[in-house]
GUGUZA-803375 format. One record per atom (N, C-alpha, C, O): residue number from 1; chain; x, y, z. Coordinates in nm, 4 decimals. Example, Ala and Ser with C-alpha at 12.3 -4.5 7.8 and 13.67 -1.06 7.14 Angstrom:
<nodes>
[node 1; "A"; [1.3190; -0.5690; 0.7800]]
[node 1; "A"; [1.2300; -0.4500; 0.7800]]
[node 1; "A"; [1.3200; -0.3300; 0.7800]]
[node 1; "A"; [1.4236; -0.3319; 0.8465]]
[node 2; "A"; [1.2850; -0.2250; 0.7080]]
[node 2; "A"; [1.3670; -0.1060; 0.7140]]
[node 2; "A"; [1.2900; 0.0030; 0.7870]]
[node 2; "A"; [1.3409; 0.1138; 0.8039]]
</nodes>
This chain:
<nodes>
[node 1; "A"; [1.1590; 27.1411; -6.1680]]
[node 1; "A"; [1.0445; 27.0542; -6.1513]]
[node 1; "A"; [0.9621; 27.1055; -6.0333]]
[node 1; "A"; [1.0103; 27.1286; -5.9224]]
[node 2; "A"; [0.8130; 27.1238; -6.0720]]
[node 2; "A"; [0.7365; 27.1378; -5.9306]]
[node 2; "A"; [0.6945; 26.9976; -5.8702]]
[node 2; "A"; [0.6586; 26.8929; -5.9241]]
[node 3; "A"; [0.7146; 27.0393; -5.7211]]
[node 3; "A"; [0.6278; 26.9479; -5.7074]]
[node 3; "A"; [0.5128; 26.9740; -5.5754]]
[node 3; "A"; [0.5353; 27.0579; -5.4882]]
[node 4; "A"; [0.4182; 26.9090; -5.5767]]
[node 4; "A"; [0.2709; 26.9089; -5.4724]]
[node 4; "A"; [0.3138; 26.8475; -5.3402]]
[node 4; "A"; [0.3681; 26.7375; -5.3295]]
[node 5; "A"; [0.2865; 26.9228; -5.2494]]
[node 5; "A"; [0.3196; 26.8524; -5.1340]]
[node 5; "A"; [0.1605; 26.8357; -4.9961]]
[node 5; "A"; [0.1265; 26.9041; -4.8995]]
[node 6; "A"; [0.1182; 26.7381; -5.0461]]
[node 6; "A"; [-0.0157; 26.7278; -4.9477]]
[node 6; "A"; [-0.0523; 26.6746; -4.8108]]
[node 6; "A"; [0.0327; 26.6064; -4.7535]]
[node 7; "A"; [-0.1361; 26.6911; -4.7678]]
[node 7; "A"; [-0.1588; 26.6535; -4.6814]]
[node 7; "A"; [-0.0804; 26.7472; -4.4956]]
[node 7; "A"; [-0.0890; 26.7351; -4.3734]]
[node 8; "A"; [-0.0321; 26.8072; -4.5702]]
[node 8; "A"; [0.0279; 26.9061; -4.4803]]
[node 8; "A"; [-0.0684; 26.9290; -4.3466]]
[node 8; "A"; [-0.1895; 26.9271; -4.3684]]
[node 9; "A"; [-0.0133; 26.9556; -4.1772]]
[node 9; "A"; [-0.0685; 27.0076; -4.0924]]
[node 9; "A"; [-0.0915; 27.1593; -4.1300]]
[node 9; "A"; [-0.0250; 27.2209; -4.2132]]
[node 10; "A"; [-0.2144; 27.2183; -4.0425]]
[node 10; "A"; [-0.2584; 27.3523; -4.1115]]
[node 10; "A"; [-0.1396; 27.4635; -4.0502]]
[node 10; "A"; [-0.1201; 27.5802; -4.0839]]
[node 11; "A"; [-0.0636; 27.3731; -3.9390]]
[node 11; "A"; [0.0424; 27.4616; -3.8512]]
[node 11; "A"; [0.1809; 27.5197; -3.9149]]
[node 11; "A"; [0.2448; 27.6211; -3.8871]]
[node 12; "A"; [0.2048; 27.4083; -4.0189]]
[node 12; "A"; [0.3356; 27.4244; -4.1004]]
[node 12; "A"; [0.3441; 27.5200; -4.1363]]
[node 12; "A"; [0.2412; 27.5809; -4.1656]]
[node 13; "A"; [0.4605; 27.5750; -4.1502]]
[node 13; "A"; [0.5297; 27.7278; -4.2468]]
[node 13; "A"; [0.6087; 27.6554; -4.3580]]
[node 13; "A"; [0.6411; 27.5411; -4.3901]]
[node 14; "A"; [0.6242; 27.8018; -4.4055]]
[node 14; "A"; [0.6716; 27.7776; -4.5413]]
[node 14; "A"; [0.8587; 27.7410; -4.5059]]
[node 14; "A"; [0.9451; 27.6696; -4.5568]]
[node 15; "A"; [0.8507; 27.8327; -4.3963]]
[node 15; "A"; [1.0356; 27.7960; -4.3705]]
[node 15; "A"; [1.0503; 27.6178; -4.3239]]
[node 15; "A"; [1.1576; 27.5578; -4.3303]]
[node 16; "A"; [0.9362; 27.5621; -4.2838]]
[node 16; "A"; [0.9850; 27.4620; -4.2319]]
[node 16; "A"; [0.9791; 27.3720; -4.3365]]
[node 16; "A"; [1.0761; 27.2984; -4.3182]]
[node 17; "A"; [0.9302; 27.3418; -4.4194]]
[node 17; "A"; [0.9584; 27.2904; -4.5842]]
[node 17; "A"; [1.0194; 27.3503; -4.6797]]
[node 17; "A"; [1.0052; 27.3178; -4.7976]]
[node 18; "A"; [1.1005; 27.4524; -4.6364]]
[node 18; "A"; [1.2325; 27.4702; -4.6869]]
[node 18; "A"; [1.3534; 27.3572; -4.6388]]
[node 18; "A"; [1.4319; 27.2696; -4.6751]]
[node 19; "A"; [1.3145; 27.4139; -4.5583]]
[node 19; "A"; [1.4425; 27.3201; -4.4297]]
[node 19; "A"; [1.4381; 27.1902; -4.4478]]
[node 19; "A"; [1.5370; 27.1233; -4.4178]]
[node 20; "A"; [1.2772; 27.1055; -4.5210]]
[node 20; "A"; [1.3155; 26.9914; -4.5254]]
[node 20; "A"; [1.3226; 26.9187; -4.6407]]
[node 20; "A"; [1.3665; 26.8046; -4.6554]]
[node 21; "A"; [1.2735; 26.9976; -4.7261]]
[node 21; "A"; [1.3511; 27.0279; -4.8551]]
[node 21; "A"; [1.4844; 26.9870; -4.9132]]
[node 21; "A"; [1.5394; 26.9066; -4.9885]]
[node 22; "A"; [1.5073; 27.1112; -4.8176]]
[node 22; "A"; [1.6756; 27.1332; -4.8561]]
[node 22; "A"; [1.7576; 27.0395; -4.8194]]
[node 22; "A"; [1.8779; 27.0481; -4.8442]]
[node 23; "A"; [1.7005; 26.9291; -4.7504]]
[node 23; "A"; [1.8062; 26.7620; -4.7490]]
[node 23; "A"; [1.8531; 26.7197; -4.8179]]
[node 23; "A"; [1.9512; 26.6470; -4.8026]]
[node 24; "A"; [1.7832; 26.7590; -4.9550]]
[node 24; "A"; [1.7842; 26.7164; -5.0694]]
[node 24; "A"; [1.8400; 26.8111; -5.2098]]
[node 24; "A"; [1.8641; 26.7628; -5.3205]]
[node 25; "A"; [1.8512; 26.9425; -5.1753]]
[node 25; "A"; [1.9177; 27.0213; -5.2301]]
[node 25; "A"; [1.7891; 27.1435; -5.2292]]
[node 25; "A"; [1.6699; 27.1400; -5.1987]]
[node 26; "A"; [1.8905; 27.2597; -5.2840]]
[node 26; "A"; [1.8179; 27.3935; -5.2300]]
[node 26; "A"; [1.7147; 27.4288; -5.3053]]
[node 26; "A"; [1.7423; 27.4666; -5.4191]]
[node 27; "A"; [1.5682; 27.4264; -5.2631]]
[node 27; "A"; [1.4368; 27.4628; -5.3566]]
[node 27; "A"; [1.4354; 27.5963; -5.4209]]
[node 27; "A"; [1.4376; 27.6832; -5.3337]]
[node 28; "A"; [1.4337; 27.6243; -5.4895]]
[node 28; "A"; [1.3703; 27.8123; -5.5536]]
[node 28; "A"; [1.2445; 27.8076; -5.5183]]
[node 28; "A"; [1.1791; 27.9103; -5.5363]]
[node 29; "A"; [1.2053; 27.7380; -5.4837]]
[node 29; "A"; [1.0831; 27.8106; -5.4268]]
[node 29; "A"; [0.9640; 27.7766; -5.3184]]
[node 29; "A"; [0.8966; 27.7108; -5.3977]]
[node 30; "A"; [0.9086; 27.7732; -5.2303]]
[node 30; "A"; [0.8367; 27.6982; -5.1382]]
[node 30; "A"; [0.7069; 27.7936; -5.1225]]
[node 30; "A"; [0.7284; 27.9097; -5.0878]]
[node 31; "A"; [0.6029; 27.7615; -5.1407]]
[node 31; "A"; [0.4233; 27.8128; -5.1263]]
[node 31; "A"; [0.3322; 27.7289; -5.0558]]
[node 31; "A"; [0.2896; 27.6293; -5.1143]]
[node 32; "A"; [0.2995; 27.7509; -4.9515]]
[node 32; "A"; [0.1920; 27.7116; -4.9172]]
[node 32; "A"; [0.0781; 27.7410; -4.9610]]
[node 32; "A"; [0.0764; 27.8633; -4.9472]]
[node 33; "A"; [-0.0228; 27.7103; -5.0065]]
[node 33; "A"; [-0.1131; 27.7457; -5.0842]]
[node 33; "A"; [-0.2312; 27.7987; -4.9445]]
[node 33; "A"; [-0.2443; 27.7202; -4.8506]]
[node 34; "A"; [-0.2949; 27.9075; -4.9436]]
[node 34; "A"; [-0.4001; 27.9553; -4.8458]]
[node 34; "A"; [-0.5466; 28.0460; -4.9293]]
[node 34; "A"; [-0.5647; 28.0875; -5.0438]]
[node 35; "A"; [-0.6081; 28.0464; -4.8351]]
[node 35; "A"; [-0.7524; 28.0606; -4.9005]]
[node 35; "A"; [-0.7555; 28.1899; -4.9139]]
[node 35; "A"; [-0.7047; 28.2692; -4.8348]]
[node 36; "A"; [-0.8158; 28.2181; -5.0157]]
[node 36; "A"; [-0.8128; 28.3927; -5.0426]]
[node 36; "A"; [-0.8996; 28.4573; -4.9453]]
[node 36; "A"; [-0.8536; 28.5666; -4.9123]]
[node 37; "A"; [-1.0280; 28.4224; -4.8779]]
[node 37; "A"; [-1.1032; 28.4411; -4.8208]]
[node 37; "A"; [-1.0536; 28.4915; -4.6637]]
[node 37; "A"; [-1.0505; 28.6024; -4.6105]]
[node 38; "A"; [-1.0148; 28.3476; -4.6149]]
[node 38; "A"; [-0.9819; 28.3858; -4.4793]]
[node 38; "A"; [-0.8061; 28.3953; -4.4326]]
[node 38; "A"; [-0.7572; 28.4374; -4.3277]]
[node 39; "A"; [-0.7415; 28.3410; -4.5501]]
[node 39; "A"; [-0.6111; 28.3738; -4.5094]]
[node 39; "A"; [-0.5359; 28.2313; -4.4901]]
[node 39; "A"; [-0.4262; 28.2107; -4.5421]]
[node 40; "A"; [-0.6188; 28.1121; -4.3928]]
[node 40; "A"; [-0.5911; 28.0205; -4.3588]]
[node 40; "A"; [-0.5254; 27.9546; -4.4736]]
[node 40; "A"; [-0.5466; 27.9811; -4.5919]]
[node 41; "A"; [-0.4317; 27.8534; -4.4204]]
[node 41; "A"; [-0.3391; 27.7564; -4.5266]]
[node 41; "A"; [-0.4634; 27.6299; -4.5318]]
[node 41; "A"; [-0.5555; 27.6170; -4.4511]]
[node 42; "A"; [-0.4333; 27.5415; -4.6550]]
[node 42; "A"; [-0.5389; 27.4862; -4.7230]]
[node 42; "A"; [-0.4914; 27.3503; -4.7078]]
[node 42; "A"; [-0.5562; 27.2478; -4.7291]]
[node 43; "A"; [-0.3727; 27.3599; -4.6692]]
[node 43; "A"; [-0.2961; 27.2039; -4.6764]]
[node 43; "A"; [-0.2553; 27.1604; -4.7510]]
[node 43; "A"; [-0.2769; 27.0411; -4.7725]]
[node 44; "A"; [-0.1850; 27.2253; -4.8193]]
[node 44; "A"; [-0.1066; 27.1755; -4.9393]]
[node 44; "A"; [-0.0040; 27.2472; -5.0094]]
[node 44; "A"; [-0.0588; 27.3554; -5.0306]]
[node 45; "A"; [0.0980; 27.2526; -5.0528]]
[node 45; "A"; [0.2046; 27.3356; -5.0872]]
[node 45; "A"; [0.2865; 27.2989; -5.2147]]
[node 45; "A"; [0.2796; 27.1795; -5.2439]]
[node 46; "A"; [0.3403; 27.3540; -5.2727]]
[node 46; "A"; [0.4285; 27.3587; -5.4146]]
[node 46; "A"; [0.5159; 27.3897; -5.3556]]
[node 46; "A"; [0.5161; 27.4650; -5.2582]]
[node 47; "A"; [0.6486; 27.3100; -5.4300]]
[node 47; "A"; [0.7885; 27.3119; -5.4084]]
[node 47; "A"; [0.8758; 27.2939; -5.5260]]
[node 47; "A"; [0.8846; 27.1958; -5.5999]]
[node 48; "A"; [0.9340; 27.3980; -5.5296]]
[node 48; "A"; [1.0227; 27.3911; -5.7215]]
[node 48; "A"; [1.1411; 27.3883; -5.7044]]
[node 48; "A"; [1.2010; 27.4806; -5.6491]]
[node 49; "A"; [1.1978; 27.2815; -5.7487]]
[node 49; "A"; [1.3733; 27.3176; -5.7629]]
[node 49; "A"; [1.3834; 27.2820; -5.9377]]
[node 49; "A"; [1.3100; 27.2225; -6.0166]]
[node 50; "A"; [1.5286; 27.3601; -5.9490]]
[node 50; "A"; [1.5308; 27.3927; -6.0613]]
[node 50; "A"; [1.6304; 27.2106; -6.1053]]
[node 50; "A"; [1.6200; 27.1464; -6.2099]]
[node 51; "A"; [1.6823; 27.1900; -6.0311]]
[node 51; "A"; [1.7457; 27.0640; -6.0136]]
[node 51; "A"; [1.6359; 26.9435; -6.0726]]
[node 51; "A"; [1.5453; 26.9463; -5.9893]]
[node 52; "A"; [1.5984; 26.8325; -6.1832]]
[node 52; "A"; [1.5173; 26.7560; -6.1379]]
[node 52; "A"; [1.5730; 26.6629; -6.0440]]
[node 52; "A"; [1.4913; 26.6185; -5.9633]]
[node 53; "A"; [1.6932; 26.6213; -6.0336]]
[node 53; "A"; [1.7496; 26.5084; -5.9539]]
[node 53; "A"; [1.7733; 26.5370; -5.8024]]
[node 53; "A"; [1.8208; 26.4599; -5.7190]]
[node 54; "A"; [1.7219; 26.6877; -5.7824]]
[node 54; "A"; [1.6618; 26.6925; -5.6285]]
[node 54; "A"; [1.5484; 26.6525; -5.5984]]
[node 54; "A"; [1.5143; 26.5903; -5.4977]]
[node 55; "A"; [1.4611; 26.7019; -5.7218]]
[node 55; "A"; [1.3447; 26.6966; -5.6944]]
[node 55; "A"; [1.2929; 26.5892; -5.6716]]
[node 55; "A"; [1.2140; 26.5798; -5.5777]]
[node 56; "A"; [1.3315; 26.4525; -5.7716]]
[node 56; "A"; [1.2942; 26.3066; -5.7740]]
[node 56; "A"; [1.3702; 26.2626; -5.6480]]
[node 56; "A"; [1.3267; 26.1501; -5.6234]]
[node 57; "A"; [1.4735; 26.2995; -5.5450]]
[node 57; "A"; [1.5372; 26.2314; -5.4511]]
[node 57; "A"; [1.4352; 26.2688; -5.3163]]
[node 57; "A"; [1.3993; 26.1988; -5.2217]]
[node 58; "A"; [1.4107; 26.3884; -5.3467]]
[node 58; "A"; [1.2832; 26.4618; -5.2487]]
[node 58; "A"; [1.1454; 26.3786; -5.2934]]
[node 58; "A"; [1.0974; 26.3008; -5.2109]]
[node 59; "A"; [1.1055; 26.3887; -5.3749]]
[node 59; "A"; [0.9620; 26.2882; -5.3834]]
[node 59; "A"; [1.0095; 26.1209; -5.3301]]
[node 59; "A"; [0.9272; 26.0637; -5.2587]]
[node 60; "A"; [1.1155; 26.0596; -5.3584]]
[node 60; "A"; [1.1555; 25.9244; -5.3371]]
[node 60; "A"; [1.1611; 25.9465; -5.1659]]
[node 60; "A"; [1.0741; 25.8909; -5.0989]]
[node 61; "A"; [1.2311; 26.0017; -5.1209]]
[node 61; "A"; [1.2684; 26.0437; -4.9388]]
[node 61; "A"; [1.1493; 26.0763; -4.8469]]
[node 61; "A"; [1.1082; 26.0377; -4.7375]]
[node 62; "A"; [1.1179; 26.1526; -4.9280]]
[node 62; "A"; [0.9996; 26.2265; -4.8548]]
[node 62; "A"; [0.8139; 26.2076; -4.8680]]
[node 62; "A"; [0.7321; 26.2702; -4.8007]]
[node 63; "A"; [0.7882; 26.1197; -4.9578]]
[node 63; "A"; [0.6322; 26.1059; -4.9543]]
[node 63; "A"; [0.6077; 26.0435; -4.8272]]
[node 63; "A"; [0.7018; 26.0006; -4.7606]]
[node 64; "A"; [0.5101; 26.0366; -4.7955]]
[node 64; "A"; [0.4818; 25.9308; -4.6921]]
[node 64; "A"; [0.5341; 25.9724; -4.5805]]
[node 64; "A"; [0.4957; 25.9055; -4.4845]]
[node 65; "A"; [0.6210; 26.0730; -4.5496]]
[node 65; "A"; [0.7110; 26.0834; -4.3987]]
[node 65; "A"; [0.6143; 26.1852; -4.3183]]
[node 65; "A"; [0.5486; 26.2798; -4.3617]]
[node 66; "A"; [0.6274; 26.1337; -4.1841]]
[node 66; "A"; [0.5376; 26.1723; -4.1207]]
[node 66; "A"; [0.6453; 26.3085; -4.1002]]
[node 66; "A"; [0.7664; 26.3101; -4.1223]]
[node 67; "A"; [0.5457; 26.4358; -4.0436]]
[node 67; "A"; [0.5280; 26.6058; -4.0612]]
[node 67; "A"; [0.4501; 26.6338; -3.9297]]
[node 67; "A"; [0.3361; 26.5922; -3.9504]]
[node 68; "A"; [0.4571; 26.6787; -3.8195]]
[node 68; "A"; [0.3597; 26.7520; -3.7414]]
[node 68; "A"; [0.2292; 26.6319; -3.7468]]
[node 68; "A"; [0.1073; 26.6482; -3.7526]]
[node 69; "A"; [0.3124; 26.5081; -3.7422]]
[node 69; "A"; [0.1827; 26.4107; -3.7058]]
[node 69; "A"; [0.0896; 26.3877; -3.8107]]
[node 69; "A"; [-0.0068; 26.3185; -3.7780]]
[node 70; "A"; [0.0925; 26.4202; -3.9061]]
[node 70; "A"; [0.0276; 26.3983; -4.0727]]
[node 70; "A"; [0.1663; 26.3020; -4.1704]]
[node 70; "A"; [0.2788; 26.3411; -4.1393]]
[node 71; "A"; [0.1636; 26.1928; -4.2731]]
[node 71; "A"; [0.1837; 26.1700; -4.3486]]
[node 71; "A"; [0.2275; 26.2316; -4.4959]]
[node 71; "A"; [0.2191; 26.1506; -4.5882]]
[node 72; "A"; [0.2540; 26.3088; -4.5153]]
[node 72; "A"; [0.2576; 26.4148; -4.6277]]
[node 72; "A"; [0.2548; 26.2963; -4.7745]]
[node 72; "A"; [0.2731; 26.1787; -4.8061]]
[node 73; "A"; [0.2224; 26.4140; -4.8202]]
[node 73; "A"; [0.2424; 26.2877; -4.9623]]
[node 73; "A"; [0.3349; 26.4122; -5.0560]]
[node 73; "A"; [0.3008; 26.5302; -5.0482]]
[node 74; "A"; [0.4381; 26.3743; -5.1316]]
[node 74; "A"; [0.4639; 26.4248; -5.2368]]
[node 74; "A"; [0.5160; 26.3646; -5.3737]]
[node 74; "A"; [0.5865; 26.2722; -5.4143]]
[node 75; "A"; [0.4501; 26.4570; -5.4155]]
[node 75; "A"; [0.4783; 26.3956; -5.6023]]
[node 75; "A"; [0.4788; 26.4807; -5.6908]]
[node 75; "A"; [0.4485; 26.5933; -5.6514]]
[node 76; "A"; [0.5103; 26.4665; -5.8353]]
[node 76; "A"; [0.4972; 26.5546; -5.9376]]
[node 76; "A"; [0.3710; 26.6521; -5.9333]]
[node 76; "A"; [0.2595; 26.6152; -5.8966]]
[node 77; "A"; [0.4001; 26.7716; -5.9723]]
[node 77; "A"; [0.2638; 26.8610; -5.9896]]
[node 77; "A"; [0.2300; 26.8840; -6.1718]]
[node 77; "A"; [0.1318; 26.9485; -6.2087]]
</nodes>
């Protein structure tokens, strides 16, 4: 299952939404999404585990939790 993870600070890495992720079991995959132009991250990221019953324990845990002082939101993509 993918899922969208928004609202992200522009500071976040990709390792650190691994890490918080992985509370919930181990993602295959973590992207921050960035602008082709200048490089910069866009605020927003995809997160896939192959698991759905990580994935739904990670959207249930984790929307709404505050991140580097932002709210994140996550949900189905």
């Amino acid at each position: 299952m993918k899922l969208f993870v928004g609202n992200l600070d522009y500071s976040v890495q990709e390792a650190e939404l691994c890490e918080l992720f992985s509370l919930h079991g181990a993602p295959d995959s973590v992207k921050i999404v960035v602008d082709r132009k200048t490089g910069k991250p866009k605020g927003f990221a995809f997160v896939e585990f192959e698991n759905d019953v990580h994935a739904v324990k990670s959207i249930q845990d984790l929307n709404g939790r505050e991140l580097c002082g932002r709210n994140i939101t996550v949900k189905e993509a």
